[in-house]
N, CA, C and O atoms as CSV, one atom per row, in Angstrom:
chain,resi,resn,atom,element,x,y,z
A,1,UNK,N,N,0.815,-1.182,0.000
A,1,UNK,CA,C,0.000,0.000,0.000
A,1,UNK,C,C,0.872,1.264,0.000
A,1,UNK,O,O,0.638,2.305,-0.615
A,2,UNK,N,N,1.820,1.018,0.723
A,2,UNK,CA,C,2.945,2.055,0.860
A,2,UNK,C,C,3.695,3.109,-0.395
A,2,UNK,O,O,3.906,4.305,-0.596
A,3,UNK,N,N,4.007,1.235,-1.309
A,3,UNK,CA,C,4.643,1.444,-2.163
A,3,UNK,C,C,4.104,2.098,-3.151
A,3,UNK,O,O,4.816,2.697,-3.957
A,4,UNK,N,N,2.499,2.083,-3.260
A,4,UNK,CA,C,1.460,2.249,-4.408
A,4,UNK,C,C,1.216,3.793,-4.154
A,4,UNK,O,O,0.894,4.573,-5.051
A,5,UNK,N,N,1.420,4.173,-2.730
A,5,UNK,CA,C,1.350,5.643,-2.630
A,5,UNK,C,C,2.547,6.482,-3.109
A,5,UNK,O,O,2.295,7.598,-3.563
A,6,UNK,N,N,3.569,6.146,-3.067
A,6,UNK,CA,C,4.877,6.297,-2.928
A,6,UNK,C,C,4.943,7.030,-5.050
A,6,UNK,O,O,5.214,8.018,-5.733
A,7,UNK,N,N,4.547,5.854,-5.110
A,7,UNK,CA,C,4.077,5.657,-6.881
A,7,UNK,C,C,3.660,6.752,-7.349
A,7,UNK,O,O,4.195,7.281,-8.324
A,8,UNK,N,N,2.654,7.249,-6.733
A,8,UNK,CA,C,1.692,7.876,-7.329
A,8,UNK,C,C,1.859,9.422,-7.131
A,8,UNK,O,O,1.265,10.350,-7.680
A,9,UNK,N,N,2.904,9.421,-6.128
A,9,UNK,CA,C,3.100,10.794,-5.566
A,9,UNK,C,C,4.176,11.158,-6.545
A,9,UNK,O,O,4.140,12.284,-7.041
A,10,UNK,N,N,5.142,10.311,-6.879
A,10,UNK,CA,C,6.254,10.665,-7.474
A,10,UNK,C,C,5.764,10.815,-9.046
A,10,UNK,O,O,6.396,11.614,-9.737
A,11,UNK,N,N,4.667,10.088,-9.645
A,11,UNK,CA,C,4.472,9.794,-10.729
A,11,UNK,C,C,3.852,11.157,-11.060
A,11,UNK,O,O,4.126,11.755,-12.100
A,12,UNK,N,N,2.960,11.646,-10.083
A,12,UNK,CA,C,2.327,13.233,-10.306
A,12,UNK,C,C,3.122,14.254,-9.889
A,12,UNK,O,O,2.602,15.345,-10.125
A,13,UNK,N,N,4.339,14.327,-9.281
A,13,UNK,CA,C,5.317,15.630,-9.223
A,13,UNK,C,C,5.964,14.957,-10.765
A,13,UNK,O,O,6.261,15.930,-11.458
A,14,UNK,N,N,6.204,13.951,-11.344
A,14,UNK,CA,C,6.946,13.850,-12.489
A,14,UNK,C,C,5.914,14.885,-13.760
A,14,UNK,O,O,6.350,15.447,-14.766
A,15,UNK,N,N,4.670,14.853,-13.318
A,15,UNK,CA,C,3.755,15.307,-14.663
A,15,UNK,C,C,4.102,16.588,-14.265
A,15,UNK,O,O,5.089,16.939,-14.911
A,16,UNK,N,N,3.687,17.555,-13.390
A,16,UNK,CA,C,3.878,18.615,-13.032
A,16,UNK,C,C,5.621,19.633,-13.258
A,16,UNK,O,O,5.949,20.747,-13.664
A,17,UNK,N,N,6.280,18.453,-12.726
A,17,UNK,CA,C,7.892,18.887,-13.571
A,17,UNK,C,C,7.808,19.202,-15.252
A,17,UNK,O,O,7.916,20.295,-15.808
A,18,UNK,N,N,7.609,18.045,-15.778
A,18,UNK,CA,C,7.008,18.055,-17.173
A,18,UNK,C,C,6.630,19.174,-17.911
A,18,UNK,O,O,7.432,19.775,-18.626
A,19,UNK,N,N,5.214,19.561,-17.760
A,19,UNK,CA,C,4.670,20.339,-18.162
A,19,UNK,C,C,5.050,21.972,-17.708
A,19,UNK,O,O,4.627,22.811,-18.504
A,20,UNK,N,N,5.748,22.463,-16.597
A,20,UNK,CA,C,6.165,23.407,-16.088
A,20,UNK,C,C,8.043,23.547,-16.981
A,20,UNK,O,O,8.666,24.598,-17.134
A,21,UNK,N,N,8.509,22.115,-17.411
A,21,UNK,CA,C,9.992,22.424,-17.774
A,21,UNK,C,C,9.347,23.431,-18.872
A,21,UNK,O,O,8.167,23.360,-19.216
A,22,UNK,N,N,10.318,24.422,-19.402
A,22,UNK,CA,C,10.440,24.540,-20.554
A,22,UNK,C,C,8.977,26.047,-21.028
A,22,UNK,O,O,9.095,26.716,-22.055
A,23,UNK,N,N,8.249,26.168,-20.418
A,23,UNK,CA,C,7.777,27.287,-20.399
A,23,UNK,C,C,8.192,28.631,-20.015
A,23,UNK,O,O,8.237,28.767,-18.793
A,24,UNK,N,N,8.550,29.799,-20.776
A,24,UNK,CA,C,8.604,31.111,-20.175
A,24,UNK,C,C,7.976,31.650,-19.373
A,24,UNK,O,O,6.784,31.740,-19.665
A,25,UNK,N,N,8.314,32.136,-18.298
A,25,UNK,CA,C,7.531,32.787,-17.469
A,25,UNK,C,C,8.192,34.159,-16.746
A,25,UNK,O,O,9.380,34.294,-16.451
A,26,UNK,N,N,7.406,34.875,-16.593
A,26,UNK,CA,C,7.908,35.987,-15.747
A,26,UNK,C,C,8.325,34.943,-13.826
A,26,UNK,O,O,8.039,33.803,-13.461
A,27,UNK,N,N,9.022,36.015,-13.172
A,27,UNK,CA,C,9.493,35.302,-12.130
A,27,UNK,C,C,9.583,36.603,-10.984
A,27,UNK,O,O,10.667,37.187,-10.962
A,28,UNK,N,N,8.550,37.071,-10.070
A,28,UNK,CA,C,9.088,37.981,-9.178
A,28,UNK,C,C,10.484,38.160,-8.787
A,28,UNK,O,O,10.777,39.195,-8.189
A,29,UNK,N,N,11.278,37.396,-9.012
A,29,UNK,CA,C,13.327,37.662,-7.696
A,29,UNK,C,C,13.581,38.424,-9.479
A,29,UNK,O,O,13.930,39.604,-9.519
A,30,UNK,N,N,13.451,37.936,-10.325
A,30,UNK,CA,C,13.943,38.318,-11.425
A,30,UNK,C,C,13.462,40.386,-11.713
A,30,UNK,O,O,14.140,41.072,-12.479
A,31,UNK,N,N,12.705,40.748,-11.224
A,31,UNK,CA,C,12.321,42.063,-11.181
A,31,UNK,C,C,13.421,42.761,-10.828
A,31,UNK,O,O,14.177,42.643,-9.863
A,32,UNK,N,N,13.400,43.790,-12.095
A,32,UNK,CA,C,14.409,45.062,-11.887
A,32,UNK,C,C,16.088,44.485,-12.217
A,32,UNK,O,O,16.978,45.327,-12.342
A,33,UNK,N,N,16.288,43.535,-12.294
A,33,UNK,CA,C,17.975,42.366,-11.962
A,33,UNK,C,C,18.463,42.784,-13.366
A,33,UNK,O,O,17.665,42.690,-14.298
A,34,UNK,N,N,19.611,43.202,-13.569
A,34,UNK,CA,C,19.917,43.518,-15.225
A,34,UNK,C,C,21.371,42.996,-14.976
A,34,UNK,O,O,21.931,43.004,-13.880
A,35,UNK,N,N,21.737,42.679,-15.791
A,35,UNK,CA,C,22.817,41.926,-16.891
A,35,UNK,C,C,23.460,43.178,-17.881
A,35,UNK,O,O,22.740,43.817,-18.649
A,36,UNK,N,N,24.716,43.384,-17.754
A,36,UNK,CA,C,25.311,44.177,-18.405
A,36,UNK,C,C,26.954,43.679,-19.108
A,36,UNK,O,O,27.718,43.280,-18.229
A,37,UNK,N,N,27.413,43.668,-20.222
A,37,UNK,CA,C,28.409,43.271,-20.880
A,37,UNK,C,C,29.446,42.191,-19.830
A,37,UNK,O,O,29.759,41.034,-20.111
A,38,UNK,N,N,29.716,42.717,-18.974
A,38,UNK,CA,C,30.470,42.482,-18.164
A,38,UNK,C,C,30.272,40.962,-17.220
A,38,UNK,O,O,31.054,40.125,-16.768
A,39,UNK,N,N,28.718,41.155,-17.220
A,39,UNK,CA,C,28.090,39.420,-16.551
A,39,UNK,C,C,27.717,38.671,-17.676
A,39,UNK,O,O,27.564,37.460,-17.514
A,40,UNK,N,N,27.582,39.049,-18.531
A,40,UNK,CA,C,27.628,38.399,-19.765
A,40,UNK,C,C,28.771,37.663,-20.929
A,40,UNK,O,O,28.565,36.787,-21.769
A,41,UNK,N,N,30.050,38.430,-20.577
A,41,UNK,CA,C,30.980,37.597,-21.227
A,41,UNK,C,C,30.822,38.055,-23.508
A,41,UNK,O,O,31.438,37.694,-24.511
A,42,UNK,N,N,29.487,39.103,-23.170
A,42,UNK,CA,C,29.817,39.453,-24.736
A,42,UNK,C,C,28.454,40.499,-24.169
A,42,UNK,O,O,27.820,40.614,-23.121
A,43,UNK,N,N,28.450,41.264,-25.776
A,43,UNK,CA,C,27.655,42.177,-26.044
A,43,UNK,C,C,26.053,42.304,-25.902
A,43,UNK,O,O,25.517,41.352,-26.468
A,44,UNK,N,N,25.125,43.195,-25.317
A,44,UNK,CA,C,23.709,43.072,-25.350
A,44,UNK,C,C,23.369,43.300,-26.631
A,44,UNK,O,O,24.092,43.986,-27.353
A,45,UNK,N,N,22.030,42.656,-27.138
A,45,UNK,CA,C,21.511,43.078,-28.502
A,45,UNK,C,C,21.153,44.352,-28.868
A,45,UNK,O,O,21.365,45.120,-27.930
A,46,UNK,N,N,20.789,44.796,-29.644
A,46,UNK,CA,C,20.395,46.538,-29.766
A,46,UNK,C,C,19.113,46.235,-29.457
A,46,UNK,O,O,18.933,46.991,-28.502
A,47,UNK,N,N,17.854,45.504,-29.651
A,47,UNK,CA,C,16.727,45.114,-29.069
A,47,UNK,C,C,16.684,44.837,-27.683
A,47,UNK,O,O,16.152,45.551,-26.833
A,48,UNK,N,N,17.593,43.178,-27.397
A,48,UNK,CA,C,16.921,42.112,-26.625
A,48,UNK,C,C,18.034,41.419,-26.824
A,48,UNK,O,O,18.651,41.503,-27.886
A,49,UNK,N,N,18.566,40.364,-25.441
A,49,UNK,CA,C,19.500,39.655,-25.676
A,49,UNK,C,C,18.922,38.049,-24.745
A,49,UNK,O,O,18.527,37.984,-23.581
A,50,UNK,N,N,19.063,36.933,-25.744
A,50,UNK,CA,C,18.687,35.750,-25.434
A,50,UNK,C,C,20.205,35.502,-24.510
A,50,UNK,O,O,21.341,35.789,-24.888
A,51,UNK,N,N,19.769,34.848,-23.134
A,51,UNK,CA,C,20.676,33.994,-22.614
A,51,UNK,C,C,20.691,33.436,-22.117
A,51,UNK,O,O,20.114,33.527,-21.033
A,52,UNK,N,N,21.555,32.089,-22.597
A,52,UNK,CA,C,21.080,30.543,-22.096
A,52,UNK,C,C,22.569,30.077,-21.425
A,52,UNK,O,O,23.687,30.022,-21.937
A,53,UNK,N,N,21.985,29.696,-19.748
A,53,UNK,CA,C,22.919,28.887,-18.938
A,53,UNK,C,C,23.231,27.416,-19.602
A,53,UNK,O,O,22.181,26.904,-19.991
A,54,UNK,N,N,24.109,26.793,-19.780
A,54,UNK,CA,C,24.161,25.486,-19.964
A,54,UNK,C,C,25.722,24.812,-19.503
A,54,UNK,O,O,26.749,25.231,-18.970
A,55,UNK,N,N,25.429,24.065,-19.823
A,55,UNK,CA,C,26.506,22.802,-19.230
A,55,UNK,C,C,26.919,21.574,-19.891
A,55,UNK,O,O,26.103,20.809,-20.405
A,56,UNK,N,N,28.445,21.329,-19.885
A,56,UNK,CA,C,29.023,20.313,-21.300
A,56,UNK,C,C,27.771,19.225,-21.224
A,56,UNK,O,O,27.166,19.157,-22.294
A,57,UNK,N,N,27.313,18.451,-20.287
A,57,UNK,CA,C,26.598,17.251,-20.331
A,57,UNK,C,C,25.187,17.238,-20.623
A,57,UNK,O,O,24.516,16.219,-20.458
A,58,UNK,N,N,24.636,18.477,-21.112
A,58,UNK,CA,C,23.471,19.064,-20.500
A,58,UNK,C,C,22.892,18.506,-22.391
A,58,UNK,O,O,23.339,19.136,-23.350
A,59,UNK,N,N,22.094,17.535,-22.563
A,59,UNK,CA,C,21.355,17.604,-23.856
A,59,UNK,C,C,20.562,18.428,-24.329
A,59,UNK,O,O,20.856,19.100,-25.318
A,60,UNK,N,N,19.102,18.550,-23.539
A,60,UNK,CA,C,18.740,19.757,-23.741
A,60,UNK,C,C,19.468,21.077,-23.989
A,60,UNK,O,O,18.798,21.778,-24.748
A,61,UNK,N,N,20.256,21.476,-23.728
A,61,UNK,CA,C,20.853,22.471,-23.409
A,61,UNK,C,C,21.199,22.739,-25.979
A,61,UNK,O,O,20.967,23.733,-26.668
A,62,UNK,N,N,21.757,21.359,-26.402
A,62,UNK,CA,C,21.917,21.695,-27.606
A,62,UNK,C,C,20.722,22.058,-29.025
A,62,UNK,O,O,20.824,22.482,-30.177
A,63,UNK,N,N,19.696,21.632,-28.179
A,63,UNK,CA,C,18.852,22.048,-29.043
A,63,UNK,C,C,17.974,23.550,-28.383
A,63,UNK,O,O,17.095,24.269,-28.859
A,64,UNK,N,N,18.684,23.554,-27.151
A,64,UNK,CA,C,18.329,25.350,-26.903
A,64,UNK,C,C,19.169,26.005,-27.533
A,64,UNK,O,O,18.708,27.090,-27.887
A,65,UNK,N,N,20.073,25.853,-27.796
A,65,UNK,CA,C,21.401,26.567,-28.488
A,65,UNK,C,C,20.221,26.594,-29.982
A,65,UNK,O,O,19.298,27.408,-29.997
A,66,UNK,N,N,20.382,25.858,-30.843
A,66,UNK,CA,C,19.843,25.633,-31.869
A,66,UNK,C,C,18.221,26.507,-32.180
A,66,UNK,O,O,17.755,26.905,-33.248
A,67,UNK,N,N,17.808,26.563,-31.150
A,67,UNK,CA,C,16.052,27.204,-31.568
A,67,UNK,C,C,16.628,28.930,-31.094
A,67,UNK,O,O,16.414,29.774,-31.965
A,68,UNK,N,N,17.160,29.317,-30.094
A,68,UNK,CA,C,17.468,30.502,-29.337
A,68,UNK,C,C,18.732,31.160,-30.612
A,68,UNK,O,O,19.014,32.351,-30.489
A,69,UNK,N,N,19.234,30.585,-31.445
A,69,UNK,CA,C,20.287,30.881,-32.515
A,69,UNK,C,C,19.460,30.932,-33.672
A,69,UNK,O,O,19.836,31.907,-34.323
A,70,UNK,N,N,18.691,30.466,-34.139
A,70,UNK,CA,C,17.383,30.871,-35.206
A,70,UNK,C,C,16.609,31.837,-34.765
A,70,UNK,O,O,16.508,32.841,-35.470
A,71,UNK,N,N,16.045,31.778,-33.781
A,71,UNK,CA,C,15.013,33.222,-33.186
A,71,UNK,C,C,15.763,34.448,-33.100
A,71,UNK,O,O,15.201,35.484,-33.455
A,72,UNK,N,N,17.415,34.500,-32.515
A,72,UNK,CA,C,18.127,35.429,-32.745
A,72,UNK,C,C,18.235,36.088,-34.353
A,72,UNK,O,O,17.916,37.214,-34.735
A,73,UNK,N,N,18.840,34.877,-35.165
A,73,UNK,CA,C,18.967,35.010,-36.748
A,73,UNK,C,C,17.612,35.891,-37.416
A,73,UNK,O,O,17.633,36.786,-38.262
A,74,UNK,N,N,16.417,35.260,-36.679
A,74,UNK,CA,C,15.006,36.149,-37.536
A,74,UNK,C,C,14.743,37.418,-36.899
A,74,UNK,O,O,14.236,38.137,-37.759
A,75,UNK,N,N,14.795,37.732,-36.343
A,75,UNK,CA,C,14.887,38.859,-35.443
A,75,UNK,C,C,15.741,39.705,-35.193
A,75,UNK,O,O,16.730,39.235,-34.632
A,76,UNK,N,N,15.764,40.794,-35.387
A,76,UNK,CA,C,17.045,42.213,-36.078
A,76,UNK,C,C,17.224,42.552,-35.253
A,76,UNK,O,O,16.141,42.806,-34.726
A,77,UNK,N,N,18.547,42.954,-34.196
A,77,UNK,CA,C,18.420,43.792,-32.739
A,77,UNK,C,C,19.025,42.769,-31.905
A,77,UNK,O,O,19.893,43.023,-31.070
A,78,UNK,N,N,18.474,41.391,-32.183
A,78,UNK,CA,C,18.672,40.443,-30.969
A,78,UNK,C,C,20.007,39.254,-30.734
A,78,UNK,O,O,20.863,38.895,-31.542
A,79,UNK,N,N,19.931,39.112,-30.248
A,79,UNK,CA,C,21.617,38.376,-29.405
A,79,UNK,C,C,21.234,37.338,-28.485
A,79,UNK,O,O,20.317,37.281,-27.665
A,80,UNK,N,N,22.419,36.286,-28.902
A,80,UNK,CA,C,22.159,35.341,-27.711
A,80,UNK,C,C,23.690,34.850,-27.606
A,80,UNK,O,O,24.592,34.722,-28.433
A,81,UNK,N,N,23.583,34.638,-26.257
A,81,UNK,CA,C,24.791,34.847,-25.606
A,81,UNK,C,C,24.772,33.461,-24.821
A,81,UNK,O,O,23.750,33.131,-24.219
A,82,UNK,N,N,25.612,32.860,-24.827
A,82,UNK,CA,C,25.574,31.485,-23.990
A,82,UNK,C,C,26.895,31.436,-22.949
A,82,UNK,O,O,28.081,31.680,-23.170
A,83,UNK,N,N,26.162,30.997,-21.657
A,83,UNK,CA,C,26.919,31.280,-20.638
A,83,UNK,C,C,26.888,29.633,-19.857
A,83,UNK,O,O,25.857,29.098,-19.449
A,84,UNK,N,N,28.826,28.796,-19.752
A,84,UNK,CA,C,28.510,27.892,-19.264
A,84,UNK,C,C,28.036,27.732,-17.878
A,84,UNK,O,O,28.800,28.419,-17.200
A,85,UNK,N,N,27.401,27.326,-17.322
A,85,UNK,CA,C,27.321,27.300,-15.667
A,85,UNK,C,C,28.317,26.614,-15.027
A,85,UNK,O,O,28.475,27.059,-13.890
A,86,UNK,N,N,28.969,25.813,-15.265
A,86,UNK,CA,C,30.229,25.979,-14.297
A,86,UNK,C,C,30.892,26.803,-14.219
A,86,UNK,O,O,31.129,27.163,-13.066
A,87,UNK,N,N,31.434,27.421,-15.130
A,87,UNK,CA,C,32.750,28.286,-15.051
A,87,UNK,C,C,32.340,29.209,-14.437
A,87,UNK,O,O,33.131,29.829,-13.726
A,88,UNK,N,N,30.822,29.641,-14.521
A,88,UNK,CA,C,29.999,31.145,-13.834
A,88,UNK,C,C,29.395,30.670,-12.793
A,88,UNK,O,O,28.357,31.281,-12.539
A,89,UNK,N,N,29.726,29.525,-11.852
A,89,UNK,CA,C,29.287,29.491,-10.716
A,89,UNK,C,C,28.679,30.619,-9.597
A,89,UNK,O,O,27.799,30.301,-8.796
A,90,UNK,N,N,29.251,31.937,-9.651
A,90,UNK,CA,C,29.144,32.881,-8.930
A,90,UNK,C,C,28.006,33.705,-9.327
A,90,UNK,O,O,27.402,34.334,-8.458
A,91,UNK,N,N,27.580,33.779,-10.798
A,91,UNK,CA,C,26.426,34.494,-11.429
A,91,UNK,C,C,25.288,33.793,-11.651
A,91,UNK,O,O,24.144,34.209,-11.835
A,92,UNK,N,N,25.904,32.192,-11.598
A,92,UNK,CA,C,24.256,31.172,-11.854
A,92,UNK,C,C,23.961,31.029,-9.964
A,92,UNK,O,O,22.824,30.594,-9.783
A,93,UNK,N,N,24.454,31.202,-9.084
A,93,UNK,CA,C,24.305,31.486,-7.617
A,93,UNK,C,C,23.085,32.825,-7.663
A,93,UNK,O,O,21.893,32.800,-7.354
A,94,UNK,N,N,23.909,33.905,-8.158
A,94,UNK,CA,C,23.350,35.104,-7.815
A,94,UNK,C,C,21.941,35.014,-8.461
A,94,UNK,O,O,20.970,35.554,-7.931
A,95,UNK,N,N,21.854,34.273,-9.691
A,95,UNK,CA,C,20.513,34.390,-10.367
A,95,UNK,C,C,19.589,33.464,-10.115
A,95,UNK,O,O,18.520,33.286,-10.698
A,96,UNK,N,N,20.176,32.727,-8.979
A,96,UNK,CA,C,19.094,31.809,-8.796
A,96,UNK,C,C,19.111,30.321,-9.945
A,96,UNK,O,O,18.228,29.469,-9.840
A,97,UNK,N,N,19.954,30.231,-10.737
A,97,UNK,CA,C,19.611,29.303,-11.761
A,97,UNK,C,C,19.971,27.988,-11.317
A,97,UNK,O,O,21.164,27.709,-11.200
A,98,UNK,N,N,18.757,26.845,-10.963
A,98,UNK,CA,C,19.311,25.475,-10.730
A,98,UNK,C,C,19.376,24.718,-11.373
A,98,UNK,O,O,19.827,23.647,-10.965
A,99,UNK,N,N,19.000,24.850,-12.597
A,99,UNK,CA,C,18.942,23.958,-13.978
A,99,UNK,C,C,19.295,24.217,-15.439
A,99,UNK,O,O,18.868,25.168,-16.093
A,100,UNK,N,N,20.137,23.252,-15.887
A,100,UNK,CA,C,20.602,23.717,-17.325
A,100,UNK,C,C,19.522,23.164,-18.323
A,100,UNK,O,O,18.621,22.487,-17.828
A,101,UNK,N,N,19.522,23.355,-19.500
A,101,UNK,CA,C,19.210,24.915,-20.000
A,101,UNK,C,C,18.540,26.004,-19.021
A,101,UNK,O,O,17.503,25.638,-18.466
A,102,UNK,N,N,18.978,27.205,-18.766
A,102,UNK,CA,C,17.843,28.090,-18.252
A,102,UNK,C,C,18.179,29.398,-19.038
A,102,UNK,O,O,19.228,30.015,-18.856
A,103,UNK,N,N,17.077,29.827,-20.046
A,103,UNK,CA,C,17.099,31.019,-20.430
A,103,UNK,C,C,16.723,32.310,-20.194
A,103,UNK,O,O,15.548,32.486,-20.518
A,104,UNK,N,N,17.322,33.391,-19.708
A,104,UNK,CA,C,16.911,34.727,-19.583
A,104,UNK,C,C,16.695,35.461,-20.656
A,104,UNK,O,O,17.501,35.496,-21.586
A,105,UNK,N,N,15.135,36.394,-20.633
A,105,UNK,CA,C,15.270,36.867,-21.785
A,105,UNK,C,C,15.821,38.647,-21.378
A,105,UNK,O,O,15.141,39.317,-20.600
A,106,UNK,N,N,16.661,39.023,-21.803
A,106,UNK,CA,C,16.912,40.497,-21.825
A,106,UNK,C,C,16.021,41.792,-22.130
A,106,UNK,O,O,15.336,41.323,-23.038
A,107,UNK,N,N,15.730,42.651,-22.031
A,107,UNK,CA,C,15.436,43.857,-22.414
A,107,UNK,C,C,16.905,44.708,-23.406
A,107,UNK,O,O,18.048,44.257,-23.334
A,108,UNK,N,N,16.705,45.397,-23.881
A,108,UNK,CA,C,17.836,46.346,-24.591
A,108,UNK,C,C,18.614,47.445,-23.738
A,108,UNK,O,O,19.494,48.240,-24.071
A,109,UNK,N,N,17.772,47.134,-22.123
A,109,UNK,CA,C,18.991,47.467,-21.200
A,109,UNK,C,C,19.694,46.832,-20.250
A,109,UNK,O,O,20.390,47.317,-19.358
A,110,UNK,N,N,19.364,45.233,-20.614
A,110,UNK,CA,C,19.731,44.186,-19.771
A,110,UNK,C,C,18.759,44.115,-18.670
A,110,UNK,O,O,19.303,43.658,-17.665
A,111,UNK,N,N,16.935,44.536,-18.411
A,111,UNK,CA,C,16.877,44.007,-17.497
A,111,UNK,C,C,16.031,42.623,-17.461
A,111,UNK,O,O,15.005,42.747,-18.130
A,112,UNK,N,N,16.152,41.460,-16.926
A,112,UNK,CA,C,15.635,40.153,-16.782
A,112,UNK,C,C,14.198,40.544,-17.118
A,112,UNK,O,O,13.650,41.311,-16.326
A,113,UNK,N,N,13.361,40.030,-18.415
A,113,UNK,CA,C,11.619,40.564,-18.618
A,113,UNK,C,C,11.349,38.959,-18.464
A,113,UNK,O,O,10.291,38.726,-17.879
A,114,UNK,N,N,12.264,37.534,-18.964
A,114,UNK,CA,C,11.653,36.372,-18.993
A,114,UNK,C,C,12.300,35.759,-17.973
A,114,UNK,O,O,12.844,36.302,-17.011
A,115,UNK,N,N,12.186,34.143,-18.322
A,115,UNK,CA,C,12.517,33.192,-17.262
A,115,UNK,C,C,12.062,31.981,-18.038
A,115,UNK,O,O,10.876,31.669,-17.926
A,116,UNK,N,N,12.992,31.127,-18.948
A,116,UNK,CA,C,12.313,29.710,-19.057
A,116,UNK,C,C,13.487,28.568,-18.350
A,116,UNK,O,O,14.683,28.640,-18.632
A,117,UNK,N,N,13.019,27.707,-17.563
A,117,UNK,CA,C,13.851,26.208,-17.017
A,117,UNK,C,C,13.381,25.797,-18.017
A,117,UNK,O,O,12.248,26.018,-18.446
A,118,UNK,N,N,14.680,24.800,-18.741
A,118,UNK,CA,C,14.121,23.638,-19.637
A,118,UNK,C,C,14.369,23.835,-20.610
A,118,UNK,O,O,15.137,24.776,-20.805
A,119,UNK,N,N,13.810,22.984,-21.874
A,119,UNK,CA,C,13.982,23.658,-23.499
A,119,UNK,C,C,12.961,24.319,-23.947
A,119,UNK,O,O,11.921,23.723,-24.226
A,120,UNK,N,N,13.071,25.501,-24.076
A,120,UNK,CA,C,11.670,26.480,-24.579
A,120,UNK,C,C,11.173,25.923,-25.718
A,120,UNK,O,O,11.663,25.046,-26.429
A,121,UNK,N,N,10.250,26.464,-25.808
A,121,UNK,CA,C,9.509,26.028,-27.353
A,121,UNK,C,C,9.614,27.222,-28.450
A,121,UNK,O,O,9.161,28.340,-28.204
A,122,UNK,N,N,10.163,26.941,-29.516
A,122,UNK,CA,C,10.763,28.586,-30.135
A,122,UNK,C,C,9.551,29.573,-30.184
A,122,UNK,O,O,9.864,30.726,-29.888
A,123,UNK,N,N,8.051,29.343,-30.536
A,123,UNK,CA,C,7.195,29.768,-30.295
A,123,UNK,C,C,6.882,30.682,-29.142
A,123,UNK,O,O,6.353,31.792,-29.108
A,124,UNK,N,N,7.476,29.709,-27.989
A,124,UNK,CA,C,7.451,31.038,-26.757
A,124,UNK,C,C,8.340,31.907,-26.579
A,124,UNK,O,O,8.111,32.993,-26.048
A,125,UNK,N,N,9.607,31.490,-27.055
A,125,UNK,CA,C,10.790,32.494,-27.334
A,125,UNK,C,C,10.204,33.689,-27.997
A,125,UNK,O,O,10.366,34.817,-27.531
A,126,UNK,N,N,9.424,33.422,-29.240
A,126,UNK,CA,C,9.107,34.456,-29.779
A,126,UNK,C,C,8.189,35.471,-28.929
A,126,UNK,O,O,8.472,36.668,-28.909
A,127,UNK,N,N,7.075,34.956,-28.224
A,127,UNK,CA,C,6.449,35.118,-27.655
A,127,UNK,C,C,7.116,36.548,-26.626
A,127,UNK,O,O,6.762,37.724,-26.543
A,128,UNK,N,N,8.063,35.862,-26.049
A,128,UNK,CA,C,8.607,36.662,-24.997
A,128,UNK,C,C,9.737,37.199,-25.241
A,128,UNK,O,O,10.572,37.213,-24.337
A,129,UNK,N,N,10.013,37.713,-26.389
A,129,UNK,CA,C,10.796,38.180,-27.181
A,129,UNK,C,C,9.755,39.626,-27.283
A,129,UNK,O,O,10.214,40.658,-26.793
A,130,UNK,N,N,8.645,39.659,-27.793
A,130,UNK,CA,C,7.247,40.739,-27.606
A,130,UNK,C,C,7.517,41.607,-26.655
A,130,UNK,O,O,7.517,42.836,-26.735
A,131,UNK,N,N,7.791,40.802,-25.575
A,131,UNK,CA,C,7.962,41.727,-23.766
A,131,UNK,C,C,8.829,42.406,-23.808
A,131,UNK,O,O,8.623,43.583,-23.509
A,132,UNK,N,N,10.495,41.890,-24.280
A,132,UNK,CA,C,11.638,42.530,-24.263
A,132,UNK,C,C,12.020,43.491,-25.180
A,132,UNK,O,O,12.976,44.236,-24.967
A,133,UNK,N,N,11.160,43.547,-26.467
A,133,UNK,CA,C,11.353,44.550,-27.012
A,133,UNK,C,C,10.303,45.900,-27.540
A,133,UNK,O,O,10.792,46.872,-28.115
């Protein structure tokens, strides 16, 4: 009986992980927090600058590279900047980031407007690409 609960609890935080990876969302700690050349390791976009935490082992992480590098490409102004999380231990601390892929979306003065854990869907990239610029 134990085990069957045990099951069922884990089996419904697994759906809920799921469906929550990988969506943009705004994030209250993220309010007002800006990113400027310097925590970034390269240049902001003249729009909006995509930036994605990731990590050598991280799979997801290559087909965020891949959708966040096309949405940049269609979109005039915009930048994406990829930042590994190890080496930036001290800035994926400060931002709160516990999971690779995690993308921030920029404003054109660096301040944090998104928030996706996971692999976005380029659709919402675009989406929240709207906010930042």
């Amino acid at each position: 009986m134990v085990c069957v609960a045990v099951l069922a609890a884990a089996s419904a935080f697994g759906v809920v992980q799921r469906r929550r990876s990988g969506r943009v969302r705004v994030r209250g700690r993220d309010e007002g927090q800006r990113l400027g050349p310097t925590e970034l390791g390269g240049q902001l976009g003249e729009r909006a600058t995509l930036v994605q935490f990731s990590s050598a082992f991280c799979a997801p992480c290559r087909a965020t590279r891949r959708i966040l590098g096309e949405v940049a490409g269609m979109v005039p102004g915009v930048a994406h900047v990829e930042i590994d999380a190890e080496a930036r231990l001290e800035l994926v601390r400060e931002l709160g980031i516990l999971k690779t892929p995690t993308v921030l979306v920029l404003d054109a003065d660096g301040r944090v407007v998104r928030r996706a854990t996971g692999q976005p869907r380029k659709s919402d990239v675009i989406a929240a690409l709207g906010e930042a610029v």
